[in-house]
C-alpha positions as CSV (number, residue, x, y, z in Angstrom):
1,X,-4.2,-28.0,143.5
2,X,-5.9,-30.5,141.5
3,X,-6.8,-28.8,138.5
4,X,-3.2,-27.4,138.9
5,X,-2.1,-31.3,138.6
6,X,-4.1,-31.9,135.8
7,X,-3.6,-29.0,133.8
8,X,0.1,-29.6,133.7
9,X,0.1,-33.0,132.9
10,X,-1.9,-32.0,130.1
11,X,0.3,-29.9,128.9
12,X,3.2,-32.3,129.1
13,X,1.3,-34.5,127.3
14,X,0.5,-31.7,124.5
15,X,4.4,-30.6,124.8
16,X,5.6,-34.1,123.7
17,X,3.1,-35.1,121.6
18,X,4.1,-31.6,119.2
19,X,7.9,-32.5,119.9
20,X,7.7,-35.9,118.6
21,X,5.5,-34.7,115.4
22,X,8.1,-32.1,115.1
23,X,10.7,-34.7,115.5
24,X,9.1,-36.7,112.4
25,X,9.0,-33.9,110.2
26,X,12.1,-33.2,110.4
27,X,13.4,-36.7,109.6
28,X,10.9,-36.5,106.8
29,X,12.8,-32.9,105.8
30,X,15.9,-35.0,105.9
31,X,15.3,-37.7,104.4
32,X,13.8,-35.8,100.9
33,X,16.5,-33.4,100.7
34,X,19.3,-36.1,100.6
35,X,16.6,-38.0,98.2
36,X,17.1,-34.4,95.9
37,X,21.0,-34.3,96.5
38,X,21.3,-38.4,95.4
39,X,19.0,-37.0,92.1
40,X,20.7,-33.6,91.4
41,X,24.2,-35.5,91.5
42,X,22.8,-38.5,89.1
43,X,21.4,-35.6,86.9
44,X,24.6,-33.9,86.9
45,X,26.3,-36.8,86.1
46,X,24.4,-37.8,83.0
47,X,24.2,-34.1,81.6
48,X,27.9,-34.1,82.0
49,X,28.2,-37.4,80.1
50,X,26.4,-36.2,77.4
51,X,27.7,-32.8,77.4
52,X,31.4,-34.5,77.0
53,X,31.2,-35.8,73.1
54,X,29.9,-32.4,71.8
55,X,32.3,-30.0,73.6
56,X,34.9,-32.0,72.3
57,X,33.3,-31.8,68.5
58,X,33.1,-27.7,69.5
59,X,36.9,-28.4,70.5
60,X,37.7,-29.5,66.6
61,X,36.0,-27.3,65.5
62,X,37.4,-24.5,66.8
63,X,40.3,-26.2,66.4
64,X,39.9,-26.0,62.7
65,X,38.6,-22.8,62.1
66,X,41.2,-21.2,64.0
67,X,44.1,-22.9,61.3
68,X,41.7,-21.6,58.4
69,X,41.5,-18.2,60.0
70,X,45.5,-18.8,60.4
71,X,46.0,-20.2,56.9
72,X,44.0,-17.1,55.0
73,X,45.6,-14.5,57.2
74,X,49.2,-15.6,56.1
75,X,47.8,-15.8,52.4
76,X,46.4,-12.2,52.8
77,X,49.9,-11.2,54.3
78,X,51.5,-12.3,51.7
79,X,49.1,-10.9,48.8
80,X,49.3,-7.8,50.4
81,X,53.3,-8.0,50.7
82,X,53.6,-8.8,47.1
83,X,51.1,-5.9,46.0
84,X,53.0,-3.8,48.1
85,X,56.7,-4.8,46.6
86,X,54.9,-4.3,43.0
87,X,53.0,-0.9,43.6
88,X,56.8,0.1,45.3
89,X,58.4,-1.2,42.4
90,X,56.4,0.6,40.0
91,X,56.3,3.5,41.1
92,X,60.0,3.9,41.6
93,X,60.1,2.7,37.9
94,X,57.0,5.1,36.9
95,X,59.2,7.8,38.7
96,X,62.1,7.5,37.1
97,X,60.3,6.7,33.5
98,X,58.3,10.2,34.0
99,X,61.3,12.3,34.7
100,X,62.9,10.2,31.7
101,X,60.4,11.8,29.7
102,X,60.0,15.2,31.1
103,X,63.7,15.6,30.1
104,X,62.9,14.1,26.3
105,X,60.3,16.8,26.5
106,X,62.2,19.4,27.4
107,X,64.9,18.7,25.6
108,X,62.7,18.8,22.6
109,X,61.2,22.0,23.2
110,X,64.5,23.6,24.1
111,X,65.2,22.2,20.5
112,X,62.5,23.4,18.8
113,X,63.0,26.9,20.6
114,X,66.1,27.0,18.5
115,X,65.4,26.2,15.1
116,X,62.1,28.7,15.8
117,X,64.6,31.6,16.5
C-alpha cells in the first residue's frame, strides 16, 4: 500500500508540475499574439497613412483623364457630325448636279440625233 502511496503522489506531483508549465505557455502564447495584434494594427495604420496622399493623386488623375477622354469624345462627335452634314450635303448636291447633267447630255444628243438625220 505503500508504493501505492508513493506512486500517486508522484504522479500528482508530475500532474501539476506539467499543468503549471502548461499554464506558462499559454500566457506566453497570449501575451505574443496581442504583442502581433498591437504591431499589425500600428503597421496598418502607417501603411494607411501613407497610402492616403497617393490615392488621392490617382483620384486627380483620374479625375483628369476622364474630362480629357470627355473633352475629345465631344470634339470627335462633333467632327464626325459636321463631316456627316457635309458628305450629306454633297452628295444631295452631287445628285442633283449629275442628273443636271445627264439631262444636258441627253438633251444634246437628242439634238445632235436631229441635225444627223
Amino acid at each position: 500500500m505503500l508504493n501505492a502511496s508513493v506512486s500517486f503522489s508522484v504522479l500528482m506531483f508530475v500532474s501539476v508540475i506539467c499543468l503549471v508549465v502548461l499554464t506558462v505557455f499559454v500566457v506566453k502564447l497570449i501575451i505574443s499574439v496581442t504583442k502581433l495584434t498591437d504591431n499589425a494594427n500600428v503597421i496598418a495604420t502607417s501603411v494607411q497613412k501613407e497610402i492616403e496622399p497617393t490615392l488621392k493623386e490617382l483620384k486627380e488623375a483620374a479625375k483628369s483623364i476622364n474630362s480629357i477622354a470627355n473633352n475629345a469624345d465631344t470634339k470627335f462627335q462633333n467632327a464626325k457630325t459636321s463631316l456627316a452634314s457635309f458628305f450629306g450635303a454633297s452628295a444631295c448636291l452631287g445628285g442633283k448636279l449629275k442628273s443636271f447633267i445627264q439631262g444636258i447630255s441627253k438633251g444634246i444628243s437628242f439634238g445632235m440625233n436631229m441635225f444627223k438625220k
